[in-house]
N, C-alpha and C positions, 0 to 999 in steps of 0.2 A: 194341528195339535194332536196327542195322543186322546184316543178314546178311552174310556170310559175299563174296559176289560183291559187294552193294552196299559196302560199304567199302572191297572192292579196287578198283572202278571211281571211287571218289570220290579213293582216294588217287591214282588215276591224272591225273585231271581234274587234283588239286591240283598236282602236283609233276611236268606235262606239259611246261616247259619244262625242266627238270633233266633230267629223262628222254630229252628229246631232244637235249641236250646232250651229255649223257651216250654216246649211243648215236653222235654225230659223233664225237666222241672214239677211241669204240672202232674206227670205221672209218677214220676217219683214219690210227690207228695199225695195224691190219689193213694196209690195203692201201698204204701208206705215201703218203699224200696230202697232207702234212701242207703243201708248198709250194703245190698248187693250190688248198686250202683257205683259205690266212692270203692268199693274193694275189684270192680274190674275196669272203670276209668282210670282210677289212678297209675297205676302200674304203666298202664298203656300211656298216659301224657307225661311220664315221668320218660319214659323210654325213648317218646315223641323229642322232648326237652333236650335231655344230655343228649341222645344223636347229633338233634341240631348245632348244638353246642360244640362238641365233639369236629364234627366234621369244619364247621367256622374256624375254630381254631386252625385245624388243619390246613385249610386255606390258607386264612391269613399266613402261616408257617411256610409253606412249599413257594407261595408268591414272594414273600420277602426274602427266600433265600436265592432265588430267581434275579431277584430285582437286585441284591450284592452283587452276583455275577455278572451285572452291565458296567462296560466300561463306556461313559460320558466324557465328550471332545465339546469345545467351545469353537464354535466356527465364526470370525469375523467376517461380516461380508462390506469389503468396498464399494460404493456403489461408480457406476462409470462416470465421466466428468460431464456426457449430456445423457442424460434421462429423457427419452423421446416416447417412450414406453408408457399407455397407461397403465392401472393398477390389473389389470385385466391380465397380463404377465405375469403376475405378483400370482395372480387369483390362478393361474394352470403350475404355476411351480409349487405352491401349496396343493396344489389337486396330484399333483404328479409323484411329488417326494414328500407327504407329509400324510396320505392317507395310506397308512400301512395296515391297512385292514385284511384279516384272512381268519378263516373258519381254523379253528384248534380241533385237533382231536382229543378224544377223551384222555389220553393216555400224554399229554402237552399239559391240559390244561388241569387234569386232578390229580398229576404224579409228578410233571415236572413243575406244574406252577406257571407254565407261560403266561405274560399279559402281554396287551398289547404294548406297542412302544411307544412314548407321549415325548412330544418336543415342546420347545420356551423358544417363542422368538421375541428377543431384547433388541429395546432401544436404551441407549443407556450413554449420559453425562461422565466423562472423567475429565474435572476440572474445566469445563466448559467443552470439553473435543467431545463431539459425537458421532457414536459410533453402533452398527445397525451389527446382532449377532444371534446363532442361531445355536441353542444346546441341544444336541441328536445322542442315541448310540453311535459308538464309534464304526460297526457293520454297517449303517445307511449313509457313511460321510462320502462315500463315491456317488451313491445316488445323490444325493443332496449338492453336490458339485457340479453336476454334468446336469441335473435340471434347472440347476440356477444360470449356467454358460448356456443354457439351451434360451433361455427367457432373455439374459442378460450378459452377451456376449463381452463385453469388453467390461465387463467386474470383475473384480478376483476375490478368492477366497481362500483366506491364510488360519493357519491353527493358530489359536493363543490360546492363554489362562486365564482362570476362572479370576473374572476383576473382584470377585465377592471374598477370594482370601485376600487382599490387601486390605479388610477390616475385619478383625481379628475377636471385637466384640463391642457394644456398646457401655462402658463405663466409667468413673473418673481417671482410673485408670490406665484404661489404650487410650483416653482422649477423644474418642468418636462419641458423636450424637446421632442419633435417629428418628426418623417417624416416620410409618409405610399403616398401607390399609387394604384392600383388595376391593373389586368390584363386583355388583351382580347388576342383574337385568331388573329396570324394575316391574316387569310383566313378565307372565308366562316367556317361555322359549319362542312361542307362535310366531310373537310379534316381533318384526325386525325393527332393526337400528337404521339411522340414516344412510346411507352407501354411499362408495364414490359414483354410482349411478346417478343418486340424489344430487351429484355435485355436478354433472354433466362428464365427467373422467371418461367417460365410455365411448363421448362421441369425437375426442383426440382433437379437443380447442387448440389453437395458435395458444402458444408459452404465454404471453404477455395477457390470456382472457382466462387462465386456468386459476378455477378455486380448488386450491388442493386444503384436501380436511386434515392434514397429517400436518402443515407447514404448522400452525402453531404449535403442537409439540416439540418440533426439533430447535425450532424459536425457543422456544424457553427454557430447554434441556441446554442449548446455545451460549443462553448467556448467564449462566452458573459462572464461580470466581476460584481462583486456586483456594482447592482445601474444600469444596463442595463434590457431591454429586447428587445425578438422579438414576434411577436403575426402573426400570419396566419389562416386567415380562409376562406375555400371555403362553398360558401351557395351553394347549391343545392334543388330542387323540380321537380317533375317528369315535363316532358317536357312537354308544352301544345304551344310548338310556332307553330305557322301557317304563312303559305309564299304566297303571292299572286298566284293564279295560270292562269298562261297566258292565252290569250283567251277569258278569263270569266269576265263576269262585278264581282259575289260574291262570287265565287269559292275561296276555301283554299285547303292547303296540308298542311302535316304536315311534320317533319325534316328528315324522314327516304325515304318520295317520292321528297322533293328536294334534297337531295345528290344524287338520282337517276337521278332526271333532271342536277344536277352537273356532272356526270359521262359523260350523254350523250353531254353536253355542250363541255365538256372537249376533248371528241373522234370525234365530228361532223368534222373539218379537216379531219380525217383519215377514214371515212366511204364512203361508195359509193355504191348507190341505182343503182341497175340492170334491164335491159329493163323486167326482170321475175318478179321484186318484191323483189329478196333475196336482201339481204346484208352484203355487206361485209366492215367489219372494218380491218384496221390494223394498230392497234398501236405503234410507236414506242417502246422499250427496257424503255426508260427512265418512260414510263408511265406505265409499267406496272403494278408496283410498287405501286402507288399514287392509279390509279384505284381499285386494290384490299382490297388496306387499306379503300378506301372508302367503298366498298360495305362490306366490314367487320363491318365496324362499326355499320351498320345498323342490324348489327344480335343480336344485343342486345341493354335492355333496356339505353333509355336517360334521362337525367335528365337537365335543365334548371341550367345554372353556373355562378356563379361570384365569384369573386377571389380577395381579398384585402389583404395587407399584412401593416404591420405598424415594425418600429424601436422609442422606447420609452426608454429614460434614462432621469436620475438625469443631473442636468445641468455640475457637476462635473465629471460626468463619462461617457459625451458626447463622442461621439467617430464617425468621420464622415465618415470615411473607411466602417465603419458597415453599414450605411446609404449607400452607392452603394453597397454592398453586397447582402444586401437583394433582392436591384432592380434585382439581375441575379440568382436568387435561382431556376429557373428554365430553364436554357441552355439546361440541358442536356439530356430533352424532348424534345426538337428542333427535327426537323424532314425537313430540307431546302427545300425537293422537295416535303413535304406535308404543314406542318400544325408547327406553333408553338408560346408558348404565351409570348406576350411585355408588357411593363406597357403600362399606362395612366393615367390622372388623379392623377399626382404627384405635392404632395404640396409642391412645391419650386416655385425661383422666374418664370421661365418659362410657371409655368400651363396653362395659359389661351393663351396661343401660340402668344403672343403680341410681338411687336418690344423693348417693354418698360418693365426694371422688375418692380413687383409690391411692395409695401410697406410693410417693417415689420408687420404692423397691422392686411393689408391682408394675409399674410401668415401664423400667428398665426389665422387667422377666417379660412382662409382653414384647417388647421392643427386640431383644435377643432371640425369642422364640421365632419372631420373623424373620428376624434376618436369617434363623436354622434352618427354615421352612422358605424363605426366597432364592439360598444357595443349594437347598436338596431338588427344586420347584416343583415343591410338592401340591395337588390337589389332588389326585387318585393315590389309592393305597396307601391310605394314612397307619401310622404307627396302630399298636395296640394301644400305648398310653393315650394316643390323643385322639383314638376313640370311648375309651372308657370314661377318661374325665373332660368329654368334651363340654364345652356352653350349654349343647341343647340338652345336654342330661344331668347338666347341674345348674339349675336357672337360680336367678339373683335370690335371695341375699346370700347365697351357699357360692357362688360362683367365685365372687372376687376377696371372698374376706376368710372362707372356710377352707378355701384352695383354687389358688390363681388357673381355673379351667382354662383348656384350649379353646382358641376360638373354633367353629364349625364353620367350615369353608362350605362356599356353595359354589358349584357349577351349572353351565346353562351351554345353549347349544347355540352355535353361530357355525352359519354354512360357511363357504368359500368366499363369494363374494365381502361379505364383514369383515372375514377375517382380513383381507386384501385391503379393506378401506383403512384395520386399524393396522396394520404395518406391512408399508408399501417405499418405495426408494421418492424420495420428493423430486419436482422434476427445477428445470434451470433458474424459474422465477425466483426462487427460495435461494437467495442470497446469503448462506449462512459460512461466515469464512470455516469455523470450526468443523465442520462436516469436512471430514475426509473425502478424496474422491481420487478416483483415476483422472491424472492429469491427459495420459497420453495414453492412445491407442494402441491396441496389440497386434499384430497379421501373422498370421502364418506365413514361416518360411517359403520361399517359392522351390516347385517339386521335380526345375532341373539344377539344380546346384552340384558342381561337380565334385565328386564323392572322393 
């Protein structure tokens, strides 16, 4: 434990601006200064203000005229007719074509607006056929080709269209009904989800002993009826979050040194500092577990997550069962003594977590707004509007009744591995006729053929 001086000096560190507020105050009022103080502070936090202000805007501006400039391709990926491959292929093609990570110069990133580029890899029901696809900029669709042929030789990958314009809008209408929600972690980032590790995937079981975690999904995406679908998409971008770092007035970390500060949050009960300096921890049984997955997780790369999922039919081939189905498509990633992920941000009458449900009106405006935001797939760089009148800055009763606020989407960090457990090609056990596949094999031409 901290001593006695060190936790006075740390609480000083912390609460160094309060303190020194604090102590203007007292002199202020001491020596009655109180007009020569407000006539050279203000000017100066007025200045502090609009810059800031100023400059935000200006970002926000140079990023969104940046991000018009991308042209977006939908990449169908077929998977081959045997899947031999564990998800561990899944886990280097995402490593390979999917971390586009790279230092901006200043003159990129505060004149031109560069961001990084974020992909949506979709699993997604039409009419019961399912089908596995990948939205990139159209500049990374050669890498994105030749890393998936490199993982997954006999798959092919064809261009198609955006399946999200063949529903035009939710009303009475076009005839479409909806209900989609998004997911978060419900712990910190630290804590990982179950893997396909957890599931043994890694150590390449005979077909006939393999728990694949993905077969239920495609199951139940599978057996959807003409006039239904299910649509899933996780956007992911190399990880760029940064976590205040104690102590510091402008100090950051980044995701892989807070689950380290997670670890030792986690262990600080069970450690004990010795008159020599050593230390020693001893952790319960029950942590050992949680602990390890944490510091595992940090052995490979992250990526920045958000996770939306939508249930879309024909008003005649509504089916509401399907609609709480969706919401559990991922139980059995649950991990209870780590990590595991819940909806939010479900448009039904409850969304805005009020006492009162809200109006048909509203719940078709929520419902559309998803769908605007599942076919943009957006979670970075959200609009100006649906920052200004987001959820978190317009809390209930103002939310849903004064002006139908945006929901506030949250992101969370999942490495490689996770991302690979949640979408991965199923292997041959998974009997799903609907699932497209390569029936037949491909070979290269042989290289004496007479010319």
């Amino acid at each position: 434990m901290d001593s006695v001086p060190e936790a006075i000096e740390k609480f000083i560190i912390d609460k160094i601006l309060i303190i020194i507020i604090i102590v203007l105050a007292f002199l202020a009022w001491q020596f009655n200064l109180h007009d020569e103080i407000i006539k050279g502070i203000l000017p100066v936090l007025g200045t502090i203000f609009i810059g800031r202000w100023a400059f935000r805007m200006w970002m926000h501006y140079i990023q969104m005229d940046f991000i018009s400039g991308i042209t977006w391709v939908i990449l169908e990926i077929v998977p081959p007719r045997e899947v031999l491959r564990s998800p561990k292929a899944m886990e280097l093609f995402i490593t390979n074509a999917l971390y586009q990570f790279s230092n901006k110069g200043g003159r990129e990133e505060f004149w031109q607006g560069a961001v990084w580029f974020w992909f949506s890899l979709e699993i997604v029901s039409l009419d019961g056929q399912v089908h596995f696809y990948i939205r990139a900029p159209s500049r990374v669709k050669e890498l994105i080709e030749t890393q998936m042929y490199a993982q997954y030789p006999q798959a092919q990958v064809k261009l198609v269209e955006d399946y999200t314009l063949g529903v035009p809008e939710f009303s009475e209408k076009s005839g479409w009904k909806g209900w989609g929600c998004e997911f978060k972690l419900a712990k910190p980032s630290a804590f990982p989800i179950k893997t396909y590790v957890d599931f043994g995937l890694d150590k390449d079981p005979k077909e006939e002993y393999k728990v694949d975690p993905i077969s239920p999904i495609v199951e139940l995406f599978g057996s959807l009826q003409k006039g239904e679908q299910m649509w899933l998409q996780i956007v992911v971008t190399p990880s760029k979050t940064k976590f205040k770092k104690p102590g510091t007035w402008f100090g950051h970390h980044d995701w892989a040194e807070e689950t380290h500060s997670e670890i030792k949050k986690l262990l600080l009960p069970y450690t004990n500092v010795r008159d020599n300096g050593s230390i020693e921890i001893r952790a319960p049984d029950f942590l050992v577990n949680v602990t390890k997955g944490m510091s595992t997780k940090t052995n490979k790369l992250g990526f920045d997550t958000g996770i939306r999922a939508m249930y879309v039919a024909k008003r005649e081939s509504w089916n509401i069962s399907n609609r709480r189905n969706i919401r559990m498509i991922f139980r059995q990633f649950a991990n209870p003594d780590s990590n595991m992920l819940e909806r939010h941000n479900n448009t039904q009458g409850d969304a805005y977590g009020g006492i009162f449900m809200v109006s048909d009106e509203v719940l078709e405006t929520l419902t559309n707004r998803m769908l605007t935001e599942y076919r943009e797939r957006s979670f970075f760089h959200d609009s100006m509007r649906q920052q200004l009148f987001s959820k978190n800055k317009l809390p209930w009763p103002m939310s849903p009744y004064f002006f139908p606020a945006y929901f506030h989407s949250q992101t969370f960090v999942l490495n490689t591995e996770e991302l690979a457990t949640l979408w991965h090609f199923p292997g041959q056990i998974l009997k799903v006729p609907t699932l497209e596949r390569i029936e037949s094999k491909e070979a290269s031409p042989p290289t004496n053929l007479p010319m």
